[in-house]
N, C-alpha and C positions, 0 to 999 in steps of 0.2 A: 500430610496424609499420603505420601509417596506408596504407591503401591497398591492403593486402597481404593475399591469401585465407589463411586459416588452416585449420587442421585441423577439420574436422566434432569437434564436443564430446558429450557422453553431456548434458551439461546446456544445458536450452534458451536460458536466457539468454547461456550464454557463446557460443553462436551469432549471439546480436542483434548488430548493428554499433551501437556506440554510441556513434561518432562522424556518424551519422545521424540518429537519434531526435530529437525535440525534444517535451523537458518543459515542462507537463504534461499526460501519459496515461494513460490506463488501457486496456490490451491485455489478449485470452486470452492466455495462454503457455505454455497446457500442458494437456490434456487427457488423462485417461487413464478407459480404462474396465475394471471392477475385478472384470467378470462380473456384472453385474445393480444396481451402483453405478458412476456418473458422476464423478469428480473433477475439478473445472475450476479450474485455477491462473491467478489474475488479477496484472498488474503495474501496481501503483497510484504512476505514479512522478511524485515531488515535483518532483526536482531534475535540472536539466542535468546529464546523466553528464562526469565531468570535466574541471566548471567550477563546481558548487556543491553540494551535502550540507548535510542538516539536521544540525545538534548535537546529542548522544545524549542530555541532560534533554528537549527537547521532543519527538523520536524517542522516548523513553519513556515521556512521558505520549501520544501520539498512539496509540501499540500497547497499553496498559493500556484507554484510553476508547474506541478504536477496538473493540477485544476484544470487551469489553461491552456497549456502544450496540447495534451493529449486531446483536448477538443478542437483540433486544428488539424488531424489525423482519424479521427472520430466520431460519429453523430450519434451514436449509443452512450456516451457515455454521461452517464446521471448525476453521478459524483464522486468524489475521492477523499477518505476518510481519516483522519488518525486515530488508531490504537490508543483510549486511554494508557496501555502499560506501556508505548513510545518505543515498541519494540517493531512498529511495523503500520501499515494504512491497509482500507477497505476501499475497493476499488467496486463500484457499481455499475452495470451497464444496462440496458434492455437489448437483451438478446438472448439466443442460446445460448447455455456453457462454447466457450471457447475459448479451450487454454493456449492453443497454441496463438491464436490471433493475440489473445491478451497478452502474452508472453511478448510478441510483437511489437504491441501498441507501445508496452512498459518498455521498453529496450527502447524506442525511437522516441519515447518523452523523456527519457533518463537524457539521451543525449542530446533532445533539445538543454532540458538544464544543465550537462556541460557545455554547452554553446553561450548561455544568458550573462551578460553582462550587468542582469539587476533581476531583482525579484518582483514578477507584475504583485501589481497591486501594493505591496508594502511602504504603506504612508496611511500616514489617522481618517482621511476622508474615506479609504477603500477597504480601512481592515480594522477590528480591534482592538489591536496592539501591536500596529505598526512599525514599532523600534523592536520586538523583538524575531530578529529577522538574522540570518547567516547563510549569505547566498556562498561562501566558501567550506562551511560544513555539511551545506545542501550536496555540494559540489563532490565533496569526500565520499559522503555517505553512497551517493548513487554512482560514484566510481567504480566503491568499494562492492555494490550489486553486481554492476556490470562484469568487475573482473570474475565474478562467480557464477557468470550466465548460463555456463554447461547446466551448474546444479539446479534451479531451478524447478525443474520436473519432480523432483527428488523431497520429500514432504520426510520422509523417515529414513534412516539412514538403513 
């Protein structure tokens, strides 16, 4: 239904026109205030919405090291999400919007996971599914961010 207004959604993303966007960005998407806490929902997205998706071993390890790096730089940070369509992660904080700080954060966690020599947690006692894990496509993918960092800011072309 390209082209065509749809129904107002209860969810924000299924609002985004995402045959518009062009990856990669990182947007607020959501902001809610909780009575005296802040929750600001970020869209940290990898991939052209359908035209390309990351594979769920490097999508796995990217959300395991992502998890964890950035709470090492961070004490806002809630949780870090995957995109059912694997073209991208939700990145949760309590705080105000702050894109540039987040823009930051994402940048200096990207290069902890090119620094890792392993992927925390990836073993059956600490994860789900364990074996399915690619800390060298983890490695690609947030290369492949990084070499794109100018764009960023840049949600539509």
């Amino acid at each position: 239904m390209k082209g065509t207004l749809l129904e107002q959604m209860n969810v924000e993303s299924f609002n985004l026109d995402h045959t518009k966007v062009v990856a990669p960005f990182i947007r607020v998407a959501d902001v809610k205030d909780l009575g005296g806490v802040t929750l600001t929902k970020y869209d940290i997205r990898f991939c052209q919405p359908n035209v390309d998706h990351l594979d769920m071993p490097s999508m796995h390890s990217i959300e395991h090291s992502f998890a964890e790096y950035s709470r090492n730089h961070a004490d806002d940070v809630v949780d870090f999400s995957p995109m059912g369509c694997q073209t991208g992660f939700y990145l949760l904080r309590s705080n105000e919007p702050d894109i540039d700080g987040t823009m930051a954060l994402v940048e200096t966690s990207f290069r902890d996971i090119l620094n890792a020599d392993s992927v925390p947690a990836a073993n059956e006692v600490q994860c789900g599914w364990g074996e399915s894990h690619s800390l060298a496509g983890a490695k690609a993918a947030v290369q492949t961010m990084l070499d794109k960092r100018d764009a960023w800011g840049e949600v539509y072309a």
